[in-house]
DOKE-247416 format. One line per field, with one value per residue (C-alpha): residue number from 1; x, y, z. Coordinates in pm, whole numbers. Each point is the difference from the previous one (the first is absolute). Example, Ala and Ser with C-alpha at 12.3 -4.5 7.8 and 13.67 -1.06 7.14 Angstrom:
2
num c(1 / 2) $
px c(1230 / 137) $
py c(-450 / 344) $
pz c(780 / -66) $
//
This chain:
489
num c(1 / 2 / 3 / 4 / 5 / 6 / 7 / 8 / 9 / 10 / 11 / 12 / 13 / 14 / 15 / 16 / 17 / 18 / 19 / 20 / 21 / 22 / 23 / 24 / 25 / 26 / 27 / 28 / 29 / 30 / 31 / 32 / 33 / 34 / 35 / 36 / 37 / 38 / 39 / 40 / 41 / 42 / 43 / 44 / 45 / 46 / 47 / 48 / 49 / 50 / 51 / 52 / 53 / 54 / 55 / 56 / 57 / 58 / 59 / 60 / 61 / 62 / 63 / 64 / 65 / 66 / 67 / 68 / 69 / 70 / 71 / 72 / 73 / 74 / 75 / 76 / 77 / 78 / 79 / 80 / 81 / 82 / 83 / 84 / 85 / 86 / 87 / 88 / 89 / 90 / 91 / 92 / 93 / 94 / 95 / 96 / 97 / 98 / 99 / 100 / 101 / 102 / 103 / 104 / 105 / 106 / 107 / 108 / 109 / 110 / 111 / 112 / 113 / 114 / 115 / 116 / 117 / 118 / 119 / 120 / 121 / 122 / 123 / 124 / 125 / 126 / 127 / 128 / 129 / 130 / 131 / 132 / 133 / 134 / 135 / 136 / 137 / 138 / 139 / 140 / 141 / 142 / 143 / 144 / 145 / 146 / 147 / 148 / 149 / 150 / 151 / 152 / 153 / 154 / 155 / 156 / 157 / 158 / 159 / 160 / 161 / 162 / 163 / 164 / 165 / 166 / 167 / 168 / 169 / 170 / 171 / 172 / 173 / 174 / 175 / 176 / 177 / 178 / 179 / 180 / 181 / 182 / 183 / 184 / 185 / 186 / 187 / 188 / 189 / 190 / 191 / 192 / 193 / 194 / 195 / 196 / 197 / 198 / 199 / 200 / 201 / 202 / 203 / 204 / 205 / 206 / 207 / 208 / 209 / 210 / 211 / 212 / 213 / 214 / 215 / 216 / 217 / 218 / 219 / 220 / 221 / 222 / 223 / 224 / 225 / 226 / 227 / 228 / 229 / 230 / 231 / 232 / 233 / 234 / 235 / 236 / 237 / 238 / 239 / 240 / 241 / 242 / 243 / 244 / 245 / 246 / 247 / 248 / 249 / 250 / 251 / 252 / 253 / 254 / 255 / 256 / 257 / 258 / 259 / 260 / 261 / 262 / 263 / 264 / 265 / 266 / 267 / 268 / 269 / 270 / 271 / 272 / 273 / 274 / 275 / 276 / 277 / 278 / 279 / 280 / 281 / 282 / 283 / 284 / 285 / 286 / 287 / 288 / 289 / 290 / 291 / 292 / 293 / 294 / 295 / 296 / 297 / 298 / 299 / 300 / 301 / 302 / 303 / 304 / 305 / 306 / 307 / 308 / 309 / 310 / 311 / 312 / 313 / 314 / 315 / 316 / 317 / 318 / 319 / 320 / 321 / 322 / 323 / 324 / 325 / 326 / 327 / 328 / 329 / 330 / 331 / 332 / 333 / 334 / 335 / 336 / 337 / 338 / 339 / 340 / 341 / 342 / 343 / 344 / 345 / 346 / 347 / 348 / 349 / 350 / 351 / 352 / 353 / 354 / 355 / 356 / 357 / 358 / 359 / 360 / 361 / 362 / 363 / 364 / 365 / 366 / 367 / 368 / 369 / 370 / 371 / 372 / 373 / 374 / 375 / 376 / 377 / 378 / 379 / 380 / 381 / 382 / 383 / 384 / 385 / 386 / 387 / 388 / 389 / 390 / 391 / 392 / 393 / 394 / 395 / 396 / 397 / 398 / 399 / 400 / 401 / 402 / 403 / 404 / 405 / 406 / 407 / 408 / 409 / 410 / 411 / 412 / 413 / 414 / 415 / 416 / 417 / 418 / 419 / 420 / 421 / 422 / 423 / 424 / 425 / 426 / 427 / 428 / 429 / 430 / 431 / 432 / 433 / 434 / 435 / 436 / 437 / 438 / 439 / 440 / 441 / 442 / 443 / 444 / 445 / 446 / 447 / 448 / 449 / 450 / 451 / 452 / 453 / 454 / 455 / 456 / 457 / 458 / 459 / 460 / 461 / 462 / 463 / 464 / 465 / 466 / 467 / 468 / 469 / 470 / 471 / 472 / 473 / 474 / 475 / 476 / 477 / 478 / 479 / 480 / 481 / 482 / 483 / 484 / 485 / 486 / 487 / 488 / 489) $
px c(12390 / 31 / 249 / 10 / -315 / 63 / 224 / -218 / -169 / 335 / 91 / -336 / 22 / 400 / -146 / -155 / 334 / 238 / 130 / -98 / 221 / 287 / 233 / 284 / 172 / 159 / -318 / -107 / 299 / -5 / -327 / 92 / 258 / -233 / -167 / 355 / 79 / -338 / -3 / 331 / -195 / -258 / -100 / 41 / -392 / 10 / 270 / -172 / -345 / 189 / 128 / -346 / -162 / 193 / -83 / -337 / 6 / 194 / -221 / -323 / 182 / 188 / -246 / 132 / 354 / -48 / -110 / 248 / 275 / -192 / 3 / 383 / 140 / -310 / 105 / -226 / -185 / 182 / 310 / -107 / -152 / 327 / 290 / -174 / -292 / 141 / 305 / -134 / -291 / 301 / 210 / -306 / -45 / 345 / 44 / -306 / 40 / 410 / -31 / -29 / 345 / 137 / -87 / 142 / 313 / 205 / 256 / 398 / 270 / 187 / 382 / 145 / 200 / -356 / -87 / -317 / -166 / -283 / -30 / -231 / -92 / -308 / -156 / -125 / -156 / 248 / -294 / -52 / 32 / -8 / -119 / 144 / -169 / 77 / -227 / 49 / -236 / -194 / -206 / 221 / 326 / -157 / -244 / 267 / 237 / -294 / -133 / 403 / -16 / -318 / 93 / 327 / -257 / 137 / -246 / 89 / -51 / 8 / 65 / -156 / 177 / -121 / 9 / -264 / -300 / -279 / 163 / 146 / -318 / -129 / 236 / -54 / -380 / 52 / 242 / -280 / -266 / 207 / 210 / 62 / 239 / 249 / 7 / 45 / 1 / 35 / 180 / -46 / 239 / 305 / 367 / -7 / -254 / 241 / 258 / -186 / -74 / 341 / 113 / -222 / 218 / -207 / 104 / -10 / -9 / -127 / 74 / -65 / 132 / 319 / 350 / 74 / -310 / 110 / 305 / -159 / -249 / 271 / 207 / -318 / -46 / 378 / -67 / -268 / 202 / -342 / -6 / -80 / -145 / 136 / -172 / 164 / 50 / 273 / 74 / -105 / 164 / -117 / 248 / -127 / 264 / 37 / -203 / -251 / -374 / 2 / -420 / -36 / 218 / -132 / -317 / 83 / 252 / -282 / -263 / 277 / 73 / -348 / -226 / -51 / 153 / 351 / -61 / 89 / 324 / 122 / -93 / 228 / 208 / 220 / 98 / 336 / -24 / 213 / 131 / -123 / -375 / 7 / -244 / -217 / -100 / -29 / -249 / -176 / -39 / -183 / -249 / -48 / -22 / -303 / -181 / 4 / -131 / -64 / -176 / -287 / 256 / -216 / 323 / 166 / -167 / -318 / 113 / -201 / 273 / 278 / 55 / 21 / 297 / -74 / 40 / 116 / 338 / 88 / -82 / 260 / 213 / -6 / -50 / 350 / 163 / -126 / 89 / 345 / 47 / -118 / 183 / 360 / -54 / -233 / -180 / -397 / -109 / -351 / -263 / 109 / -350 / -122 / -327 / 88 / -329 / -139 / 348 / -31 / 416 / 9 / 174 / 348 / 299 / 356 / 346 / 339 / 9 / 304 / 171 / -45 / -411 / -223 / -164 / 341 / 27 / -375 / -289 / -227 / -327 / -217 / -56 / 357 / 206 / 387 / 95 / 439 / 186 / 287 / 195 / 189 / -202 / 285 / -31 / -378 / 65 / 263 / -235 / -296 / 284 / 111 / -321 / -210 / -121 / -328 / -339 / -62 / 224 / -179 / 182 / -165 / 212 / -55 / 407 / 69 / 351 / -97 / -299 / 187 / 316 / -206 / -136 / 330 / 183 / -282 / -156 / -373 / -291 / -194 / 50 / -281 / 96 / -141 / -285 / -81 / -121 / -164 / 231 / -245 / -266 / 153 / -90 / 297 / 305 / 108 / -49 / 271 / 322 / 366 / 169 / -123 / -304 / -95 / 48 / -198 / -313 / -308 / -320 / -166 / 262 / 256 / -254 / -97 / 412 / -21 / -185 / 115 / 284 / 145 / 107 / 166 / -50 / 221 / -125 / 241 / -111 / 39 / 321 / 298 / 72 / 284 / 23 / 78 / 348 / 105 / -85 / 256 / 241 / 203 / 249 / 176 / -340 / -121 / 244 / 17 / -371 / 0 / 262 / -186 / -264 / 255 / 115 / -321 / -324) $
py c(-1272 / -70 / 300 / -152 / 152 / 332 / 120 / 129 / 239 / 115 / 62 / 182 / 220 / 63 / 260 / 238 / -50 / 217 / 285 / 345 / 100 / 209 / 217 / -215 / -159 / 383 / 198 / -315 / 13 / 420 / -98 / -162 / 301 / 184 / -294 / -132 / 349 / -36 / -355 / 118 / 131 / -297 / -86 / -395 / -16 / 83 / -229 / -228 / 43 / -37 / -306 / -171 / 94 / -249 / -254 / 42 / -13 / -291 / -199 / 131 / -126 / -316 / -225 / 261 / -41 / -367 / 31 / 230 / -249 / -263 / 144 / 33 / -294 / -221 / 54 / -206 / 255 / -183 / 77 / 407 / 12 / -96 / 153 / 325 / 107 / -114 / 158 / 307 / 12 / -55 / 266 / 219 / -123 / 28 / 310 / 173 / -176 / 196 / 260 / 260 / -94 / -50 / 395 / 102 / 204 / -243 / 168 / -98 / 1 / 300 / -43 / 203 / 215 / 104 / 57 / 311 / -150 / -259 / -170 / -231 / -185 / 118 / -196 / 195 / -91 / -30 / 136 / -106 / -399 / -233 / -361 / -244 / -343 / -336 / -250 / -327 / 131 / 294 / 105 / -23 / 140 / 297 / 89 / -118 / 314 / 239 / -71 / 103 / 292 / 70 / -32 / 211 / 333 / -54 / -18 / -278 / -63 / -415 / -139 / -337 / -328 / 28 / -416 / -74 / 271 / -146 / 106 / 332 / 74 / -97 / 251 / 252 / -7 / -56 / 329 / 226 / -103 / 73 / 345 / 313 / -103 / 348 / -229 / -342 / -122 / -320 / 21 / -320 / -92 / -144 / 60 / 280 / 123 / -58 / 172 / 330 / -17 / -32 / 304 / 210 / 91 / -172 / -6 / -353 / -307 / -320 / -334 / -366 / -182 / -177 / 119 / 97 / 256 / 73 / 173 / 177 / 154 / 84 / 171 / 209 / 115 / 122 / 237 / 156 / -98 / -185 / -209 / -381 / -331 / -261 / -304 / -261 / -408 / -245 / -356 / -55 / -299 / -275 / -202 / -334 / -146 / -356 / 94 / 147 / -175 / -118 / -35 / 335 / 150 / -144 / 162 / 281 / 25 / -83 / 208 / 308 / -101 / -59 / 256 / 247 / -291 / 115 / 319 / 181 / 197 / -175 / -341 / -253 / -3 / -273 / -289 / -86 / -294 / -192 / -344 / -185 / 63 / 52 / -298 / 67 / 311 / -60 / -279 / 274 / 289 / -237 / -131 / 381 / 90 / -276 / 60 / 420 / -38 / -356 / -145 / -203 / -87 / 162 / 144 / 348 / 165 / -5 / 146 / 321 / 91 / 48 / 326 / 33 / 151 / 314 / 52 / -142 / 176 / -132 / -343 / 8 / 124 / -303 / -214 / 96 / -31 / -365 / -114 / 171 / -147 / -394 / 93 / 72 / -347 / 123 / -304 / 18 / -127 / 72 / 181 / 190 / -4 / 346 / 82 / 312 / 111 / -50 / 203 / -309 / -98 / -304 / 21 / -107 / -130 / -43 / -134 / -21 / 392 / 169 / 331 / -32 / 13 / 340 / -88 / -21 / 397 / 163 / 45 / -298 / 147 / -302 / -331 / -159 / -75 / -134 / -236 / 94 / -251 / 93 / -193 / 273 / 290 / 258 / -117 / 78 / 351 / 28 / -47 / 210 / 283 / -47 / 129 / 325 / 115 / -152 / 168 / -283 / -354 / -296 / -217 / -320 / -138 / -67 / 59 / 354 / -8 / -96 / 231 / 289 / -43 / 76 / 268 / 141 / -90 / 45 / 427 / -44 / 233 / -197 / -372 / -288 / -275 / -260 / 105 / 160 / 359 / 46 / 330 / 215 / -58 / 149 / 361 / 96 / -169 / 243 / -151 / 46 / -101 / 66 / 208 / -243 / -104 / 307 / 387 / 77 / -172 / -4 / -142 / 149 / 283 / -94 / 93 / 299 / 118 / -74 / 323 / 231 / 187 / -24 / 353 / 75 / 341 / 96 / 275 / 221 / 253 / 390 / 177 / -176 / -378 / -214 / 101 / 342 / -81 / -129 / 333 / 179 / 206 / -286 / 6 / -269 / -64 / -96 / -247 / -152 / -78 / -142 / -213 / -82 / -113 / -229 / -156 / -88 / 76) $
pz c(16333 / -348 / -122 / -345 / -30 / 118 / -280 / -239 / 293 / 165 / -342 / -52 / 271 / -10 / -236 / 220 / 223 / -187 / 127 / -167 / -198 / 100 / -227 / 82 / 268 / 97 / 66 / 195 / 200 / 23 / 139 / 310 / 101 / 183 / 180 / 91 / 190 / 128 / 123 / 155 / 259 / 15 / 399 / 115 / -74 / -327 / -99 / 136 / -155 / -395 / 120 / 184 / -305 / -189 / 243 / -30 / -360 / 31 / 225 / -238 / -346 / 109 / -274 / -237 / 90 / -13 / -373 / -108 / 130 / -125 / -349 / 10 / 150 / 54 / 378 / 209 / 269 / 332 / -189 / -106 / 371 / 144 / -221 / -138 / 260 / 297 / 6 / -83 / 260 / 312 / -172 / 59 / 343 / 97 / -157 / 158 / 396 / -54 / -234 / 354 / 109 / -360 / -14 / 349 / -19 / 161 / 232 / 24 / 278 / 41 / 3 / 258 / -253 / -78 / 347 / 19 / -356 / -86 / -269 / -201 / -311 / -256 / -230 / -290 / -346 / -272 / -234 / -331 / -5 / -314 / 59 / -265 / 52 / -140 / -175 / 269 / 289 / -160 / 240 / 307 / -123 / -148 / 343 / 273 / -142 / -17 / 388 / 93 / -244 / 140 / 386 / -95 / -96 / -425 / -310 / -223 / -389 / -31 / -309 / -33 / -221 / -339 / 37 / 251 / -208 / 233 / 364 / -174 / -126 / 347 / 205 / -221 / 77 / 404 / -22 / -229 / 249 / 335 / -100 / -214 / -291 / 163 / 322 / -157 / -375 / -231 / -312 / -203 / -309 / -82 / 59 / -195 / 214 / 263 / -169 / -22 / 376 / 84 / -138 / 249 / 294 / 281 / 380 / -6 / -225 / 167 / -306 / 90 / -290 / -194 / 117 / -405 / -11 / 374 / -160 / -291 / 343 / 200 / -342 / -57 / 371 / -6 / -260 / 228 / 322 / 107 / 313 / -105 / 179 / -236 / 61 / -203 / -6 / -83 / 80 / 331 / 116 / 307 / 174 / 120 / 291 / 112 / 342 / -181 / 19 / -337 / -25 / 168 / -257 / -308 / 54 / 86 / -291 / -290 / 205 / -41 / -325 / -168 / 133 / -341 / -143 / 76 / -117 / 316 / 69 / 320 / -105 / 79 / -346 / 12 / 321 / 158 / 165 / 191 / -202 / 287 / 6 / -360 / -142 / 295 / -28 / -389 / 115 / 287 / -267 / -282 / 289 / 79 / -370 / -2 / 346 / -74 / -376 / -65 / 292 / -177 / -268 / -287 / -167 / 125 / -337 / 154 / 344 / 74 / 249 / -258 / -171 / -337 / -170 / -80 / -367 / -285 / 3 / 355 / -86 / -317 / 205 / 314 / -290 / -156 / 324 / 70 / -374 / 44 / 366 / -157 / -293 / 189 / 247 / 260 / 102 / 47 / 303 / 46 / -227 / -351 / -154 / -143 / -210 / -194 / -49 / 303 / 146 / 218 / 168 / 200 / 339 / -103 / 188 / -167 / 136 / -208 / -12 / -177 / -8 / -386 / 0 / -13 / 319 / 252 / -99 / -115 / 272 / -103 / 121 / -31 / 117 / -77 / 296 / -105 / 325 / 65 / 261 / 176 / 256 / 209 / 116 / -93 / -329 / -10 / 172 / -295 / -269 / 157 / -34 / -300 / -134 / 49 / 325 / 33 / 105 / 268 / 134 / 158 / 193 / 95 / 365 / 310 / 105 / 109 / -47 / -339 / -19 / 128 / -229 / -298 / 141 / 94 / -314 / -306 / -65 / -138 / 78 / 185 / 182 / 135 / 179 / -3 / -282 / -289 / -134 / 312 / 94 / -268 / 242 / 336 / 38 / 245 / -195 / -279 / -329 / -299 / -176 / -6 / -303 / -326 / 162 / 177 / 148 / 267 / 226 / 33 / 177 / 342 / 184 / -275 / -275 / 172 / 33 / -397 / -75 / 294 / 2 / 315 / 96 / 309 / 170 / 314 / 252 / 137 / 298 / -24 / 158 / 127 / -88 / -62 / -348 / 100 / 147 / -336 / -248 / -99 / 93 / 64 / 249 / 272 / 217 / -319 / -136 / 319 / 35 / -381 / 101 / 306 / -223 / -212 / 274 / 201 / -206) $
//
């Protein structure tokens, strides 16, 4: 499909997209009160039904999707079919084959101390949700939140990046067709959009995005005491060991690195690789750089399978770090070209990385991948910790003892061995950081747990239990059955 051609009519009918007008973002969020206490009563059917309806709107609008994402990124539609309505469509179907035992009070031992009551665990709505999504995968990181909302029994007000217009515009339409704006809302603007939002006490804030807004989010839920899913990133780093299979990693590496053109939160962000295998795999991830995106050799500018960058601010920005990288003795092995107005960023590989450049310390976010040696494996577990907790850790090895010493001795969010990114994609593995790059999971059950509060309700039976030997007046029988309990409870 030709998508260039499609601007001019998404843009045309964005018009008749826009949400009526509402007072301000506090009578739109009064508005959802009484649906929240109602939906806390919602059955497993009726959950279900908000959440199939997106599905089917899904399946229905998928050439629209495909132009919307086309429109931002110039995201080819294998690419938007794979990494925005993919994901969402087995998030539905995961959600909806579990969501009955998700809801099911789930009952816990009884200690004998508590001998005579039952007890369980109940799942109920938070409530009132806010859905901050990020600009890099539009679509699925602002629907994925709103299934678990959804599933949980909460209403949700999403607000939309201001940076990709077409796939806000987009959700905002798929929303005003499928519910009430007091059971689920878009508010489009900018940060100070944001800003006002924030200030509403909401049950829950859920915020994919940078670990610096991350902490403005989680400042502005304090003052409320809201509950928040931070999201976040970081410099996800991939160890390559001497056993590893060097082809096998290479592409897997640039596959992990390139799709969205590196503009993906657990994208491999910079290498470690052992000094042995060193000029191999250097030689393993330019072949893979030319048989993903260059096959017929026609130059990677005219590859329809690599995202653009995604405005003109972003590309400034990877442009600064490569200059200051080349600049400070990195050494450019493979690629480097960049057409500014085209927001086109050739796949680029660098070695000769420094503590003293901008990209051994910022998130790169885009298709520059600095290649680190190391010789001793503690001194690669060293450096991994010396920086931020990442969101995920790759480790490329075919050693255990190697394998499982990383995973003993490094904290991330998530780990893959053995591949790339491919974590985001498994429904039952919760999905999420650790302290900078992330509070909280999400995806499938994890999701779900996200917007429930998880309230715990004990059963005691009428007339005499154990509890009844310990009320006062206390006397001897008494002390000697609390120490009773000391000593063997």
């Amino acid at each position: 499909m030709a998508y260039w051609h499609g601007i001019d009519y998404l843009e045309s009918i964005m018009m008749e997209w826009k949400q009526p007008a509402i007072d301000s973002t506090h009578s739109l969020f009064e508005s959802q009160k009484t649906t929240a206490q109602q939906w806390r009563r919602s059955s497993l059917q009726e959950r279900i039904d908000r959440i199939a309806k997106i599905r089917s709107w899904v399946k229905q609008n998928q050439k629209e999707i495909r132009l919307a994402l086309w429109n931002d990124f110039q995201k080819s539609e294998v690419e938007t079919d794979l990494s925005e309505i993919y994901p969402i469509t087995t998030e539905i179907n995961h959600t909806i084959k579990n969501l009955k035992s998700w809801m099911k009070p789930k009952a816990v031992p009884t200690p004998l101390a508590m001998m005579g009551t039952k007890a369980f665990v109940h799942a109920e709505p938070k409530g009132r949700t806010l859905i901050i999504s990020p600009w890099n995968y539009p679509f699925n990181l602002a629907i994925g939140p709103l299934i678990s909302a959804l599933a949980a029994g909460c209403t949700a007000i999403i607000k939309p990046s201001e940076m990709t217009p077409h796939t806000s515009g987009l959700i905002e339409k798929m929303i005003l067709d499928l519910f009430e704006t007091s059971e689920v809302a878009v508010v489009q603007g900018d940060a100070k959009t944001s800003q006002e939002l924030l200030e509403l006490p909401f049950d829950h804030i859920f915020f994919t995005g940078s670990p610096q807004v991350g902490k403005i989010i989680m400042g502005e839920a304090a003052k409320n005491l809201s509950s928040v899913t931070l999201e976040l990133g970081g410099k996800s780093p991939t160890l390559i060991g001497p056993s590893a299979d060097i082809k096998d990693a290479a592409s897997k590496i640039i596959y992990g690195k390139l799709i969205n053109c590196g503009q993906t939160c657990v994208a491999p962000d910079y290498l470690l690789v052992h000094e042995s295998i060193k000029d191999r795999l250097l030689d393993e991830l330019k072949i893979a750089i030319q048989q993903q995106f260059d096959p017929d050799y026609k130059g990677i500018e005219n590859s329809k399978d690599l995202t653009k960058v995604v405005n003109d601010k972003h590309f400034r920005r990877l442009d600064n770090l490569l200059e200051n990288a080349l600049n400070l003795g990195a050494k450019l092995e493979f690629g480097g070209k960049r057409i500014p107005n085209h927001r086109f960023f050739e796949p680029t590989l660098l070695s000769l990385i420094t503590e003293s450049m901008d990209l051994a310390h910022e998130e790169i976010f885009g298709p520059i991948l600095p290649i680190l040696s190391y010789t001793d494996l503690d001194q690669a577990i060293d450096y991994i910790n010396s920086k931020p907790k990442p969101l995920a850790l790759y480790i490329f090895s075919q050693d255990k003892e190697e394998t499982n010493l990383v995973l003993e001795e490094t904290s991330s969010g998530n780990v893959v061995i053995n591949d790339c990114v491919l974590h985001f994609m498994h429904q039952e593995l919760p999905f999420g950081g650790v302290n900078t790059s992330g509070i909280g999971k999400s995806h499938g059950y994890y999701g779900f747990l996200a917007f429930s509060n998880e309230k715990g309700v004990l059963k005691q039976r009428i007339g005499f239990n154990n509890a009844s030997l310990l009320r006062p007046p206390y006397g001897t029988k008494t002390k000697q059955i609390i120490n009773s309990l000391i000593k063997w409870f």
